[in-house]
N, C-alpha and C positions, 0 to 999 in steps of 0.2 A: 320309368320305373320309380316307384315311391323311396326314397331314403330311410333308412332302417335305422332309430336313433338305440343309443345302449338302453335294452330294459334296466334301472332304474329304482330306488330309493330316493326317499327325498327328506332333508332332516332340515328342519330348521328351529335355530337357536333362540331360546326364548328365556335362560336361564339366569339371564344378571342380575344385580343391584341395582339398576336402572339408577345410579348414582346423580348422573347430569340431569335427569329428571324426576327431581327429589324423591326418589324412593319407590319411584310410582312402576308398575311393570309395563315395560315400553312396547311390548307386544301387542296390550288390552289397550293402551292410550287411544282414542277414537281422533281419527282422521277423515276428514272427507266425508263423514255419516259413521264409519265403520271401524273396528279395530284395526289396527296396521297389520295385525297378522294375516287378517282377514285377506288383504289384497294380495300377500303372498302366496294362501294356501289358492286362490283363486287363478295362479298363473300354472301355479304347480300339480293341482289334481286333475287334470289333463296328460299330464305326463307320465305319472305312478299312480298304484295301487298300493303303497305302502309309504303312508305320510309319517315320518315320528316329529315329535316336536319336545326339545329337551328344554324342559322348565321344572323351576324348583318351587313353585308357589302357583298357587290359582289352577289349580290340575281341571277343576270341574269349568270353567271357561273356556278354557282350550282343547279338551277332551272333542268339541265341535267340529275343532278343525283337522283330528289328527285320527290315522289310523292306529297309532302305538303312542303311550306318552313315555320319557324316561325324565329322572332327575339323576344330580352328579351323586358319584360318592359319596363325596365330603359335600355334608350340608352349609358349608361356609360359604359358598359361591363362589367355588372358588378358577373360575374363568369358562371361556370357550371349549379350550384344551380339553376336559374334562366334559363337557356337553355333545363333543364330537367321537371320543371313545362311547361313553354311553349309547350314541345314538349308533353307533359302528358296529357296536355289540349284539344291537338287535335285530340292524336293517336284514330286509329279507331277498336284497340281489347281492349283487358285484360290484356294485356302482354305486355310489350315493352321491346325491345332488347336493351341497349344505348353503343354506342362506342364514342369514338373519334377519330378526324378525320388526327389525327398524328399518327394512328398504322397498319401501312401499311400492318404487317407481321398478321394479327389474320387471323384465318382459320375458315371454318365450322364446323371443328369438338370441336373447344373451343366454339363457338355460341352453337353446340347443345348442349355438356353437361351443361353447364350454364340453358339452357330449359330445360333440363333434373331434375337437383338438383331441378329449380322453381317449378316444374310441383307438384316433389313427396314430398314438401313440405309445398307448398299451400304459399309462402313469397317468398320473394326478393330472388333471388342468385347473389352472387356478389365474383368474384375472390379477392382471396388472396394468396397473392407470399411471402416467405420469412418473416414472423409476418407481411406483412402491407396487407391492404387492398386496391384493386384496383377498386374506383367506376364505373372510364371509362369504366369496362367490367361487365356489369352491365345486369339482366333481372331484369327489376321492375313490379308489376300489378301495374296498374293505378289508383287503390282503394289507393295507398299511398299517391296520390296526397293532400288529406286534411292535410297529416302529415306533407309531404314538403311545404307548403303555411302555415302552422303554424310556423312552423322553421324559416322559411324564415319573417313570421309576426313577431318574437321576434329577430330579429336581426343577424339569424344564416348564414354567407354565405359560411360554407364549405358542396358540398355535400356529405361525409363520412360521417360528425358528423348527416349529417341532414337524412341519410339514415338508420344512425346508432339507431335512434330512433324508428326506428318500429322491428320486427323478419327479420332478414337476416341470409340466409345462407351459408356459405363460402363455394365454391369451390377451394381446395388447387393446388397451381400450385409451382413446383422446382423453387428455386433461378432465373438461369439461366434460364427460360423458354424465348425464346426469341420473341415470340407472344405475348406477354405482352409487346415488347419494343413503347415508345412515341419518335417519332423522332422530340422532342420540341424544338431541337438547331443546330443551320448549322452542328456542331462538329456532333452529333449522326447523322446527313443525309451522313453525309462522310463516318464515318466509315460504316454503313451497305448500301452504294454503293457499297465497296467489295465484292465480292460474297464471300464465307463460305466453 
């Protein structure tokens, strides 16, 4: 019998300052022929019908690859935190998947176990590499949204800490997992230009 994965939202984060890469939006930066976002919505519109992708510039670029766009409240940029309420607010399951849209290499089969862990234990699943916690690979339900908009109300803007507040549970992944990597500085888009 076929495995029934949780129907499904899927948000990925496209909102920064792209600071480590002077300014530029790390989403559109072209890798490999193609936008980096590009290789994300590509793992992900397989899995949902409901793409959002929270960015606060370039709407008509990215409009391509999403079913819903949103941008944060505060047009200051003012983090993740803020990109994953907004996307929280509008997804249309139970479930949301969240990426960012600097990790070119994640695969379907990290997306499922992630829905896998959520599913059989009713809370958050969220990768953890090497002792740290990786938000950006993230399935959240949508019910945490009261939590995050509380966080977020006392002045919290890390989403780890703010995620870190309700049951999560870690999916472990080796050091070197390199699906986990953020290609957030020119230097990281160079080196894994090489092939391997």
């Amino acid at each position: 019998m076929t495995e029934q994965l949780l129907t499904c939202s899927a948000l990925i984060l496209a909102g920064g300052r792209g600071q480590r890469m002077g300014g530029r939006d790390k989403g559109l930066i072209s890798w490999q022929g193609e936008p980096l976002v590009a290789a994300i919505h590509r793992v992900l519109r397989p899995l949902t019908d409901d793409l959002v992708i929270s960015c606060n510039r370039n709407q008509q670029a990215y409009r391509v690859y999403a079913d819903q766009l949103v941008g944060d409240a505060d047009n200051d940029f003012p983090g993740p935190l803020a990109g994953v309420i907004a996307g929280l607010k509008v997804a249309r399951h139970a479930w949301v998947v969240v990426l960012a849209c600097d990790a070119p290499l994640v695969d379907r089969a990290l997306i499922e176990d992630l829905l896998r862990v959520a599913a059989a234990n009713d809370s958050a699943a969220m990768a953890h590499q090497g002792g740290y916690w990786q938000p950006m690979f993230s399935v959240l339900p949508r019910q945490l949204l009261p939590v995050l908009e509380q966080a977020w109300a006392e002045g919290e803007r890390s989403l780890q800490k703010a995620l870190l507040r309700a049951k999560v549970q870690a999916l472990e992944f080796s050091a070197d997992d390199r699906r986990l990597s953020n290609f957030n500085s020119p230097e990281l888009l160079q080196e894994y230009a090489q092939p391997r």
